[in-house]
C-alpha positions, 0 to 999 in steps of 0.5 A, spaced: 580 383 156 586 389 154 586 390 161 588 383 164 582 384 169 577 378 169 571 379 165 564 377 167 558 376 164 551 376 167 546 371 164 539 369 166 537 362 165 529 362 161 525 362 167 527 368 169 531 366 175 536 370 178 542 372 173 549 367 173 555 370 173 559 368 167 567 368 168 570 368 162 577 365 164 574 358 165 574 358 172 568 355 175 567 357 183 566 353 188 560 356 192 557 348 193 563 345 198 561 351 203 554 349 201 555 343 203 560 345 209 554 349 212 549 342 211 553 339 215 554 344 221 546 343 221 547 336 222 552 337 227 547 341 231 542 336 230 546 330 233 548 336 239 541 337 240 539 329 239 545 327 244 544 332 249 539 327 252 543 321 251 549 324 254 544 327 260 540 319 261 545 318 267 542 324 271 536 323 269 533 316 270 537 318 278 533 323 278 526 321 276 528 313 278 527 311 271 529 304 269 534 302 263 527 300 260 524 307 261 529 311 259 529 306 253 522 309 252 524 315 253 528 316 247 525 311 243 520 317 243 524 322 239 523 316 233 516 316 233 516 324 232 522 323 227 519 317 222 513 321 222 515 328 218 520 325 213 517 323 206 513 329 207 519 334 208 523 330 202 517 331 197 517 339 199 523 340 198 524 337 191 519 341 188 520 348 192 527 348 195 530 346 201 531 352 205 523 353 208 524 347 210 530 347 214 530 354 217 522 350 219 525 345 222 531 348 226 528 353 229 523 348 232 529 343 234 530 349 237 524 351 241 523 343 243 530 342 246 528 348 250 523 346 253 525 338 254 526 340 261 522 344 263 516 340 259 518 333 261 517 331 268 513 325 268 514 319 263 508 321 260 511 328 259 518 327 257 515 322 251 511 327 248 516 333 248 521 327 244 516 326 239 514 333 239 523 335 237 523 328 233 518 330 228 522 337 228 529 334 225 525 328 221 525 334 216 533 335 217 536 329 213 530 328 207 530 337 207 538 337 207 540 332 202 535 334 197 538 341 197 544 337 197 542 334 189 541 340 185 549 342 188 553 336 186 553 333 180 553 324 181 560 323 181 562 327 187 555 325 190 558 320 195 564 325 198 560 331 199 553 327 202 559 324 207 561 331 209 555 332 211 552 327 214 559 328 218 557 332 222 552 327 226 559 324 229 562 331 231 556 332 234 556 327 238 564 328 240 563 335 242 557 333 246 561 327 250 567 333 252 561 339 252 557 334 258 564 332 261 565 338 263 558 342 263 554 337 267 557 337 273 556 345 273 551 347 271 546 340 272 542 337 265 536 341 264 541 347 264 544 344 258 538 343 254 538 350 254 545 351 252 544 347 247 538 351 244 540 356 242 545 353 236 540 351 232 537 359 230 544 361 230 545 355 224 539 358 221 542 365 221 549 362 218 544 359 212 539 365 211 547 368 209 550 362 206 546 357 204 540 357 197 535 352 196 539 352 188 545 355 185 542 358 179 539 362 187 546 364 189 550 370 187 556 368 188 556 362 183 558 363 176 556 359 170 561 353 170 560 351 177 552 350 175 555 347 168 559 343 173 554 340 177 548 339 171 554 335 167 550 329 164 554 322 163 556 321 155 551 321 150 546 324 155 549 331 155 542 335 153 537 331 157 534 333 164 533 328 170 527 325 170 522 326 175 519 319 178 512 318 180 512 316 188 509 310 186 515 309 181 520 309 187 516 305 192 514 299 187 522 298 186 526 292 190 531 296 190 529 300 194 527 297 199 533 293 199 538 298 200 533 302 205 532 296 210 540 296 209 540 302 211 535 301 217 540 296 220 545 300 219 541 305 223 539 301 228 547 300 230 548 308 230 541 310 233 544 304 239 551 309 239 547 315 240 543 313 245 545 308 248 553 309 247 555 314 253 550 309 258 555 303 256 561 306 257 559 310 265 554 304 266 556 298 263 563 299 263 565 304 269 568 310 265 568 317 264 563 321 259 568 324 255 571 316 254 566 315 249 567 321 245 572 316 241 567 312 237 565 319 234 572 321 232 573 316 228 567 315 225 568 323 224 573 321 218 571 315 216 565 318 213 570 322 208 573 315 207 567 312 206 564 317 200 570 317 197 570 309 196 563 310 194 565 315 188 571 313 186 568 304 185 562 307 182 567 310 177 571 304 177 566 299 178 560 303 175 554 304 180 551 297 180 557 294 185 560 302 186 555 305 190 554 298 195 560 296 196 561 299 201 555 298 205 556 291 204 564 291 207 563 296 212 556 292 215 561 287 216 566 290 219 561 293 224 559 287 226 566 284 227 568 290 231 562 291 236 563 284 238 570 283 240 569 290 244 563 286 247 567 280 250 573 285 250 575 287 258 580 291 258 578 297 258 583 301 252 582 294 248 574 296 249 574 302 247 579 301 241 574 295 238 568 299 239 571 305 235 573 301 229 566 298 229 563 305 229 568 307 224 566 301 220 558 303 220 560 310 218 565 308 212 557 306 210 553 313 210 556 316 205 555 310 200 547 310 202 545 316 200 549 317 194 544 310 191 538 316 190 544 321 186 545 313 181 538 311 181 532 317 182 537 323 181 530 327 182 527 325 187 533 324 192 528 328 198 524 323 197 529 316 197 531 319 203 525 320 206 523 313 205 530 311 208 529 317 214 523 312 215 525 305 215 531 308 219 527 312 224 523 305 225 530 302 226 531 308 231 525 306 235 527 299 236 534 301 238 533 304 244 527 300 246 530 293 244 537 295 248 534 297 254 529 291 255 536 287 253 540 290 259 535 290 265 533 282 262 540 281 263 541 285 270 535 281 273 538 275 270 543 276 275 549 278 269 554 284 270 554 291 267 558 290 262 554 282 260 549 285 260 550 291 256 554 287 251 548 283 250 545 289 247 552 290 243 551 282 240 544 284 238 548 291 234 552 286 231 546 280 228 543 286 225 549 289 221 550 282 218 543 282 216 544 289 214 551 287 209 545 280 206 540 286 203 546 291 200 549 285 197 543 282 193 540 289 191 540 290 184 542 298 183 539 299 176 536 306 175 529 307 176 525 308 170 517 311 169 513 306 169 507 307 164 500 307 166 
């Protein structure tokens, strides 16, 4: 142009969706990462509103003398509720888009940890209130990481899932401070409440921000959508190939990274609800000393996505995209068993951090398996994920509560007790790193009738 001024040209894809901008200085914009930084504040108020009740376990079972089996119960619930909701959410949103079913589910997160307190007076009460918030946030990760499939194309799948699913640990740290200092002033249920109101405050940051779909989203031009639409070598003009459910859940691979991931799950769901009750009760330290784990698991999930991509490009997606499951699982285990023997309270601390950054180095690298081998049906890879780890969020907190009153009825401290369950953490994680390493990850192909 004479002028020098950037030129931009509307263009109107063959369906009539909203017109793209078109830069023609060849720049593209960027609009995806603060899609995906919006993504991850959704999972940060997921983890607040989710941990809010792990962070209040201590103030609740003292006031309604619940055992550790009981509370074990309790949290336990939420999974239930959770399992139920993912396959269908995920389906939902490959074919209608993701903001219905995000906005849905946050605003009832919202409304259930609202009434957690005020519902939940009786064993009977608290579980079904948990259920009830559970199948509220099951949509969150299937809905979010569909959404997260038609902005990034496969090679940045791996960091850009991970800065999501990094805000579950910043969720979790800011919970560790916030409770420290709010419990004591203004008691747990007055917590739930304050907690409460993050999830319509998301909704509104997405209604202004987030689209179920670039080609929705004024502020994206062209080159950003031939950006994410780019097609390996060879495939440039070929579309992503929309599977049958039946073509998912009949391939092996599947559900060898699925269970995987499960045993992954398993250890992180022990963190969420059972981690803040290791460390005042099992070891006798303050709430905020256990926001370290979450710290560093905050930055390893970056490390971890950035691994994930950068072996596929090197190995290619049938080593890449499990190599870091496989090493991180082990290191996770590794780690929580030292800090379960450890009894210096520094070197616990220490010991279970690094394990914790481990099991997180390994988030983003499970999610990016769906971007390599169904592209199409991420929602409903993740679902069938979300399930088996929703499953592995039922036994985790069940399973360690029945552990820690075992081992206190057997006469064992605190921190033996607790540390039996943190044992159990480290057996299933080696289990978790034996089914990513025999998984064959070959993209997943339709099957004739």
């Amino acid at each position: 142009m004479s002028n020098g001024k950037k030129a931009n040209v509307q263009m109107a894809d063959a369906g009539g969706a909203a017109a793209v901008p078109l830069d023609l200085s060849g720049k593209k914009t960027n609009v995806r990462w603060i899609v995906a930084l919006v993504l991850a504040l959704s999972f940060m108020a997921m983890f607040m509103g989710r941990t809010v009740f792990s962070v209040s376990g201590k103030a609740i079972m003292e006031q309604y003398g619940w055992t550790s089996t009981q509370f074990g119960y309790a949290s336990t619930a939420f999974f239930i509720g959770y399992m139920i909701t993912m396959v269908p959410s995920g389906s939902i949103a490959d074919k209608y888009g993701a903001t219905k079913v995000l906005i849905i589910s946050l605003l009832l997160s919202g409304v259930f940890t609202f009434f957690t307190p005020i519902i939940g007076i009786s064993m009977f009460l608290m579980i079904l209130i948990r259920i009830l918030e559970g199948a509220a946030q099951g949509c969150i990760v299937p809905g979010a990481m569909s959404n997260l499939g038609k902005w990034f194309p496969k090679k940045e799948f791996g960091v850009a899932s991970a800065l999501v699913q990094a805000g579950c640990p910043l969720g979790s740290a800011l919970n560790m401070y916030i409770a420290a200092a709010m419990l004591p002033m203004i008691g747990w249920k007055n917590l739930f409440y304050v907690y409460a109101i993050i999830f319509p405050v998301w909704c509104i940051i997405w209604v202004l921000v987030g689209k179920s779909s670039p080609k929705e989203h004024k502020k994206v031009n062209q080159q950003e959508i031939d950006w994410i639409e780019q097609r390996p070598e060879g495939q440039e003009n070929t579309q992503k190939v929309i599977l049958a459910k039946a073509d998912i859940f009949k391939t092996p691979a599947v559900w060898l990274m699925c269970l995987s991931y499960g045993c992954a799950v398993y250890m992180y769901f022990f963190a969420t609800t059972w981690l803040p009750n290791y460390f005042t009760i099992g070891r006798g330290m303050s709430i905020s000393a256990g926001a370290m784990p979450y710290i560093v698991g905050f930055f390893a999930y970056f490390v971890g996505g950035f691994i994930a991509d950068g072996a596929s490009k090197k190995l290619g997606d049938k080593i890449g995209r499990k190599l870091v499951q496989v090493i991180g699982m082990i290191g996770a285990a590794v780690f929580i068993f030292v800090g379960a023997n450890a009894t210096d309270p520094t070197f616990v601390i220490a010991a279970v951090s690094i394990s914790y950054g481990f099991l997180c180095l390994t988030m983003g690298g499970y999610y990016s398996v769906a971007s390599a081998i169904c592209p199409a049906n991420i929602g409903v890879y993740s679902g069938l994920a979300g399930i088996i780890g929703a499953i592995a969020g039922v036994l985790a907190p069940t399973v360690t509560g029945l552990v820690v009153d075992a081992g206190l009825n057997a006469g064992a401290s605190n921190a033996v007790a607790y540390g039996y369950a943190l044992w159990v953490c480290a057996a299933v994680c080696i289990v978790g790193s034996i089914l990513a390493l025999v998984a064959r990850l070959d993209p997943i192909k339709p099957r004739k009738v």
